[in-house]
VEXBA-169321 format. One record per residue (C-alpha): residue in three letters; x, z, y. Coordinates in Angstrom, 3 decimals, always signed. Layout:
ALA / X / Z / Y;
...
//
This chain:
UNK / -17.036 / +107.440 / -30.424;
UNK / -13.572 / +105.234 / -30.903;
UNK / -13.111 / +103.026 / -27.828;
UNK / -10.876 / +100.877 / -30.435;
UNK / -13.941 / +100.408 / -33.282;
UNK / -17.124 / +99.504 / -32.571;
UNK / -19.437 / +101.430 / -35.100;
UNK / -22.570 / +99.568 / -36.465;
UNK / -25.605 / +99.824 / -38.293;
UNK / -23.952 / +99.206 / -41.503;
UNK / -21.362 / +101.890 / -40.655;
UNK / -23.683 / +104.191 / -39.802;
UNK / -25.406 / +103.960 / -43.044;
UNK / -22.325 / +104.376 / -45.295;
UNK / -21.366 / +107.524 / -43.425;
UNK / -24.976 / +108.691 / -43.363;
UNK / -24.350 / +108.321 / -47.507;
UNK / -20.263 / +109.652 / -47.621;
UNK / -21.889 / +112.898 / -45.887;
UNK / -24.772 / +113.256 / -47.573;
UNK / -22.108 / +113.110 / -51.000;
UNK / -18.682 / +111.793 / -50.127;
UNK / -17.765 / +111.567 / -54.327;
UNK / -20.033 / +108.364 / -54.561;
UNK / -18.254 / +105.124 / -55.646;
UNK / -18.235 / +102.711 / -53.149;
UNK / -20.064 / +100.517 / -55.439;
UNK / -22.906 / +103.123 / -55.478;
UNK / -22.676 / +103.695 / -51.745;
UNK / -22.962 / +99.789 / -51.484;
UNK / -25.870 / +99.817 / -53.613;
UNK / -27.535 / +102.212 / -51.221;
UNK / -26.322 / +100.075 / -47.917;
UNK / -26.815 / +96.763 / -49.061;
UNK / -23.014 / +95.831 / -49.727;
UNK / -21.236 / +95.010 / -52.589;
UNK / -17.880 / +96.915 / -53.554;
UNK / -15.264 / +95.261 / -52.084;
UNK / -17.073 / +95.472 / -48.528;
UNK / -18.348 / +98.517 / -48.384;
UNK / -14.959 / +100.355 / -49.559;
UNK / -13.200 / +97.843 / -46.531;
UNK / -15.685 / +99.073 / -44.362;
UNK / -14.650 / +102.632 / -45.688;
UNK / -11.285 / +102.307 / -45.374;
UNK / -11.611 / +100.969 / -41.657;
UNK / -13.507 / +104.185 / -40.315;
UNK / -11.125 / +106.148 / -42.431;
UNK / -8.057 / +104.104 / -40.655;
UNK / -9.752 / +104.617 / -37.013;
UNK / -10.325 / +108.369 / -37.570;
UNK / -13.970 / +108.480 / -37.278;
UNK / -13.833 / +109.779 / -41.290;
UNK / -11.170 / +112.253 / -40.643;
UNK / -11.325 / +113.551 / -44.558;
UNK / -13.189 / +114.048 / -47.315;
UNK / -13.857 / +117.089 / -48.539;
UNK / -15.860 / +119.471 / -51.220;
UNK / -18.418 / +121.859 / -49.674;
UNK / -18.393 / +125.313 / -51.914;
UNK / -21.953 / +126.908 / -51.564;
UNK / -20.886 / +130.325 / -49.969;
UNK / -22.875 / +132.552 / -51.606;
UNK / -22.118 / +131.891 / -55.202;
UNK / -17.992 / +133.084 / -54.220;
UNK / -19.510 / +136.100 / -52.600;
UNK / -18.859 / +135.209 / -48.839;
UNK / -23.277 / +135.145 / -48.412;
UNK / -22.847 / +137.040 / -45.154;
UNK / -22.271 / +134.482 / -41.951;
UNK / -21.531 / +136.850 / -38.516;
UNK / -21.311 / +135.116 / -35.344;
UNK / -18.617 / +137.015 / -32.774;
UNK / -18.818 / +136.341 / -29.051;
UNK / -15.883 / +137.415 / -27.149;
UNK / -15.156 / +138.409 / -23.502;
UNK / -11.312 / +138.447 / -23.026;
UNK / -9.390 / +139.946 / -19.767;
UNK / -6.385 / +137.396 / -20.082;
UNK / -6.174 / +133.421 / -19.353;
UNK / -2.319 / +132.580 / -19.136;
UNK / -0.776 / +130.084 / -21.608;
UNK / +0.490 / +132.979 / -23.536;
UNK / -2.514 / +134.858 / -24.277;
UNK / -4.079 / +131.558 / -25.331;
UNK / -1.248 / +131.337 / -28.077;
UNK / -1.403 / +134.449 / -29.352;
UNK / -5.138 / +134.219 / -29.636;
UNK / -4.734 / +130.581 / -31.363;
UNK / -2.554 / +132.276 / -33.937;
UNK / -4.043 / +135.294 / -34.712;
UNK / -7.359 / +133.357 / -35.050;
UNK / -5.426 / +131.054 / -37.188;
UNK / -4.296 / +133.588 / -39.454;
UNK / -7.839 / +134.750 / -40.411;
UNK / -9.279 / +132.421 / -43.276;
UNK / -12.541 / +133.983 / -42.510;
UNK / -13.154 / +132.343 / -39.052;
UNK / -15.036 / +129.057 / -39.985;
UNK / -15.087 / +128.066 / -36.425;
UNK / -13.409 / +129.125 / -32.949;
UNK / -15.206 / +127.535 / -29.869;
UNK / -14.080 / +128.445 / -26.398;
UNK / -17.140 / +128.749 / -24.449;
UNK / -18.859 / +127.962 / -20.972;
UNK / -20.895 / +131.013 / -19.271;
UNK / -20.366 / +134.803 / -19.858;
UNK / -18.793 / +134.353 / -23.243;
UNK / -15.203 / +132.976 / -23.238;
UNK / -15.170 / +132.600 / -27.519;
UNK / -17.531 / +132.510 / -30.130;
UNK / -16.776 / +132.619 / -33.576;
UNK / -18.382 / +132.044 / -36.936;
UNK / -17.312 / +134.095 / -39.977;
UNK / -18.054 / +134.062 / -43.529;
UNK / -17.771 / +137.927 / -44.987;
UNK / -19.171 / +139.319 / -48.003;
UNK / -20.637 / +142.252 / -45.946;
UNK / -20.448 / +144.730 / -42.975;
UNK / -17.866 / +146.143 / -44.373;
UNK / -15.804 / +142.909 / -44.464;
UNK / -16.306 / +142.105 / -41.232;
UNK / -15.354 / +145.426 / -40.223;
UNK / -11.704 / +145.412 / -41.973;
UNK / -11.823 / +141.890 / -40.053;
UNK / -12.577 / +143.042 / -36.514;
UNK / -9.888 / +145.849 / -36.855;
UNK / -7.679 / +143.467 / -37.772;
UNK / -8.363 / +140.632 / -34.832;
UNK / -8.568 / +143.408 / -31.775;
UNK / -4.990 / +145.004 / -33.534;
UNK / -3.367 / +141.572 / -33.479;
UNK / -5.032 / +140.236 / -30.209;
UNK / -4.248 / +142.326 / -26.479;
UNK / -6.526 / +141.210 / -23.635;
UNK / -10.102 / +141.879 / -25.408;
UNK / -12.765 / +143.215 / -23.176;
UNK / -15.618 / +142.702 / -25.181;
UNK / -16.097 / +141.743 / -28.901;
UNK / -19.818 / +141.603 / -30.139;
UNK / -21.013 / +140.775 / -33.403;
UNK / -23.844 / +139.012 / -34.146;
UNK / -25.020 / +139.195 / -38.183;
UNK / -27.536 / +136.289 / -39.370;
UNK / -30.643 / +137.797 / -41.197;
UNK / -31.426 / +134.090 / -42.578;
UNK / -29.748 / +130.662 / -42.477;
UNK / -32.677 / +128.087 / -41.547;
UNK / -30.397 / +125.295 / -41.525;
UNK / -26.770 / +124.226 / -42.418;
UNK / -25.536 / +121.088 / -42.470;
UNK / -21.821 / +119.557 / -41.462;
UNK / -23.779 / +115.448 / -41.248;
UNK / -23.294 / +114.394 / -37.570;
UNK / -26.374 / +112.929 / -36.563;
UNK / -26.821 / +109.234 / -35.463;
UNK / -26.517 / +109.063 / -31.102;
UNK / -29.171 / +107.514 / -30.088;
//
């Protein structure tokens, strides 16, 4: 949480509503929250201005552009130097299909989530990341059968 912006219950409840659909007015999200307009979209504008909302942004339903398939890659890597760690950041980078990159405590030192349209696709993607990327010792791939639950709303600390 910002140390410079203390986040209410108010606050909460307008970002509980900008995640659940961020193209509401902020008269409608005000509605919802018990605000008017004007203090709602201030309220808005100040998590916006703090960072906490970092953007705003349209979530495409995966399967419906053909990308249905998420993998999940864990990766063991020989290397640790500065160096590596650059060329790893870029070739990751470079690969539109890596949703997310998370360096990793225990056995595995990355994981990453893809979006493919099949084996296949992952498989022109793999040969690609261990051509681009020296110091791999272990790449495993992980396909999900079923997605139980998705979501990108942070939940509330408690």
């Amino acid at each position: 949480m910002s140390d410079k912006l203390q986040i209410d219950t108010m606050d909460w409840a307008i970002m509980a509503e900008l995640q659940r659909d961020a193209s509401q007015t902020a008269q409608a999200i005000g509605d919802k929250v018990g605000l008017s307009a004007n203090p709602c979209w201030r309220r808005i504008k100040r998590l916006e201005d703090a960072g906490i909302i970092a953007r705003r942004v349209a979530l495409v339903d995966p399967a419906s552009v053909g990308l249905a398939t998420s993998v999940f890659v864990a990766i063991r890597i020989t290397r640790h130097d500065s160096e590596w760690l650059a060329t790893f950041a870029a070739a990751i980078d470079s690969l539109d299909e890596v949703m997310e990159c998370h360096r990793m405590a225990g056995d595995i030192d990355y994981m990453l989530k893809l979006r493919v349209r099949d084996i296949g696709d992952y498989d022109r993607i793999y040969q690609r990341l261990i051509a681009r990327i020296p110091g791999l010792s272990d790449v495993t791939a992980m396909f999900s059968m079923e997605e139980m639950k998705s979501t990108t709303a942070l939940p509330r600390p408690n």
